[in-house]
C-alpha positions as CSV (number, residue, x, y, z in Angstrom):
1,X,-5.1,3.6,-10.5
2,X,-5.7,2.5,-14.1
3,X,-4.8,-1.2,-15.2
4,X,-2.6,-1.3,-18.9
5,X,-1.0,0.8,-21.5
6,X,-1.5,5.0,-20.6
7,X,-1.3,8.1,-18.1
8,X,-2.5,7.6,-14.3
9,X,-2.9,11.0,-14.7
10,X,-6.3,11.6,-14.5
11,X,-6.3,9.5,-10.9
12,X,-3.8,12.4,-9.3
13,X,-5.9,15.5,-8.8
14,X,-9.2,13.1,-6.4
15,X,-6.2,10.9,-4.9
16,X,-4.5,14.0,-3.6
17,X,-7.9,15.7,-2.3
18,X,-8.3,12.0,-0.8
19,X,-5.0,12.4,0.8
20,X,-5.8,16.0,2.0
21,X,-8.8,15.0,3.5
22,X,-7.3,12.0,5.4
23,X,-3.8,13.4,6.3
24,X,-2.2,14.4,9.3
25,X,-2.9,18.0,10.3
26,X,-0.3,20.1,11.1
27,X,-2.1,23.9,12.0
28,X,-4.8,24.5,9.4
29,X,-4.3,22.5,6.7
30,X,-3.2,19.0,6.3
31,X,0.7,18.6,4.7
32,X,0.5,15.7,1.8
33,X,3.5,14.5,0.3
34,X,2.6,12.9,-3.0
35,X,4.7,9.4,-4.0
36,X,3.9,8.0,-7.3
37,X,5.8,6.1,-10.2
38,X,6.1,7.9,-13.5
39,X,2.8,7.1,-14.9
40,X,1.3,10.0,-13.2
41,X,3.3,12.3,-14.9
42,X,2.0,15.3,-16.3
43,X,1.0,18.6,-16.1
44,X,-0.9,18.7,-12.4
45,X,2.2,17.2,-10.8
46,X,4.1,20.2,-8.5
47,X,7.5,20.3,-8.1
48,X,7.2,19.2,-4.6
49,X,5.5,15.9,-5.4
50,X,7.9,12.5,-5.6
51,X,7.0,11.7,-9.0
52,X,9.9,10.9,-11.1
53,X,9.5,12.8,-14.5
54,X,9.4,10.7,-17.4
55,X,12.7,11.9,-19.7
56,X,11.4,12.7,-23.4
57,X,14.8,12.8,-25.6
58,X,16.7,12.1,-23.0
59,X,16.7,15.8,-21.3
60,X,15.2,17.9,-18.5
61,X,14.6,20.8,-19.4
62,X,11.7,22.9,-17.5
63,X,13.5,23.8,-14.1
64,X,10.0,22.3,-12.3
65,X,11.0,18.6,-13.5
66,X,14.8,19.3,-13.2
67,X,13.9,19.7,-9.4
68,X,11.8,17.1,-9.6
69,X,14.5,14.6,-10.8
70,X,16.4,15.9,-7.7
71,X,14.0,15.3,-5.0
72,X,13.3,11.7,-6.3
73,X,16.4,11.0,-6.2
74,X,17.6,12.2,-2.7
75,X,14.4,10.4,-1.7
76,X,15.2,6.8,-3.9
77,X,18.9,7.8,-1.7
78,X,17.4,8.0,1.5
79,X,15.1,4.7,1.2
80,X,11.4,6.3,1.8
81,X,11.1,5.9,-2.2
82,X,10.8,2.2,-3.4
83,X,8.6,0.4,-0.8
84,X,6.0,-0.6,-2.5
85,X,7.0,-4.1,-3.0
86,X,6.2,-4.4,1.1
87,X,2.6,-3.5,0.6
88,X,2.3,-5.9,-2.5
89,X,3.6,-8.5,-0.5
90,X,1.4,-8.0,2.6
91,X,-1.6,-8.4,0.4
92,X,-0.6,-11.1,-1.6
93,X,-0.1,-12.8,2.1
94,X,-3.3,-11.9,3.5
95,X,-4.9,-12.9,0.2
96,X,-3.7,-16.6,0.1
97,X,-4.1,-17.2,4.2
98,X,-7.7,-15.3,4.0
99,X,-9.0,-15.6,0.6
100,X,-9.5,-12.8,-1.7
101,X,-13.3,-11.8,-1.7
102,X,-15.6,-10.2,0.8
103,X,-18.1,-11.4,1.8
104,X,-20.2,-9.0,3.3
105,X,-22.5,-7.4,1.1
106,X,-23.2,-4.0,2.8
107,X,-20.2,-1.0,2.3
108,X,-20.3,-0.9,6.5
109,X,-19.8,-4.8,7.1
110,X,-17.4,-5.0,3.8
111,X,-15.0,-2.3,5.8
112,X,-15.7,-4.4,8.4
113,X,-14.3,-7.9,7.2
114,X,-11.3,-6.0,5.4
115,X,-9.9,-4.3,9.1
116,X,-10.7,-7.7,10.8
117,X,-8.4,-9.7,8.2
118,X,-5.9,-7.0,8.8
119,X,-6.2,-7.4,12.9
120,X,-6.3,-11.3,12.0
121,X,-3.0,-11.1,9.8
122,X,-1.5,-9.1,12.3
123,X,-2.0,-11.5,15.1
124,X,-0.6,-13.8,12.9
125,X,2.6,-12.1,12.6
126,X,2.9,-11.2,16.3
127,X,2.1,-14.7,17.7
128,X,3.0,-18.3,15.8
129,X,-0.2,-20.4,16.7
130,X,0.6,-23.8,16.7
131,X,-2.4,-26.7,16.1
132,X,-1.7,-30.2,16.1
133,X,-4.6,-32.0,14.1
134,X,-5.3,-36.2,14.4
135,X,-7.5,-37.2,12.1
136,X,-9.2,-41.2,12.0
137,X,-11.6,-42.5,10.7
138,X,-12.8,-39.0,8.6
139,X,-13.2,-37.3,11.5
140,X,-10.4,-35.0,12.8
141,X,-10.0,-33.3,16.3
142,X,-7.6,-30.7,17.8
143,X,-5.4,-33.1,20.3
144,X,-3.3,-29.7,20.9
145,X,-2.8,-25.7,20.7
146,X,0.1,-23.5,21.3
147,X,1.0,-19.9,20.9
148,X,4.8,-19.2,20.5
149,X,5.5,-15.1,20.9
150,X,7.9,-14.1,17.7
151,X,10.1,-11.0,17.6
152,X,9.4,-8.5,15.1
């Protein structure tokens, strides 16, 4: 998506053909349920898409955002809406304890180093790895290692 002041518009119509090309099939065609924050708002969003419509004077009054409004709503109500602040916080995570470059050069080996920080990050999560470090003398060595299992 853009960065600063203006529509993400422009981003919808390739994200959704990205979503259709990548999304669970179900028969013939793959079923994509669009969830986006009101800076993609505009005139390529259906009425079936989770985009909340942004409210100029105050009213809706095409019937296509008025239904809109309703289904972000029920889904803000039912708690699929709103979880973005998960994602930003698994990333912020895996950018401190990993660094945030790559640096593979290649677009194969980049993918690469990206999945294995995710595998790494979730290893982390599933298992507490305890080290116990001595150091003298400028040198340090591992005296110890221990893996504690931790419910998730």
């Amino acid at each position: 998506m853009g960065r600063g002041l203006g529509s993400d518009a422009k981003w919808l119509a390739p994200l959704r053909a990205k979503a259709r090309r990548d999304g669970v099939r179900t028969g013939r065609s793959a079923r994509v349920w669009l969830l986006a924050d009101a800076g993609v708002d505009g005139r390529d969003v259906a009425w079936t898409d989770v985009v909340p419509p942004i409210r100029r004077g105050g009213r809706l009054r095409a019937w296509s955002r008025v239904l809109r409004a309703e289904i972000v709503a029920r889904v803000k109500a039912s708690g699929l809406y709103g979880q973005r602040w998960k994602v930003e916080t698994v990333i912020s995570v895996i950018k401190r304890k990993f660094g945030d470059g790559v640096r593979s050069r290649g677009l194969r080996l980049a993918r690469r180093e990206v999945l294995a920080k995710g595998v790494v990050y979730n290893l982390h999560r599933s298992f507490f790895v305890v080290v116990c470090v001595v150091g003298f003398e400028g040198r340090a060595s591992v005296v110890g290692l221990g893996i504690i299992a931790t419910e998730h």
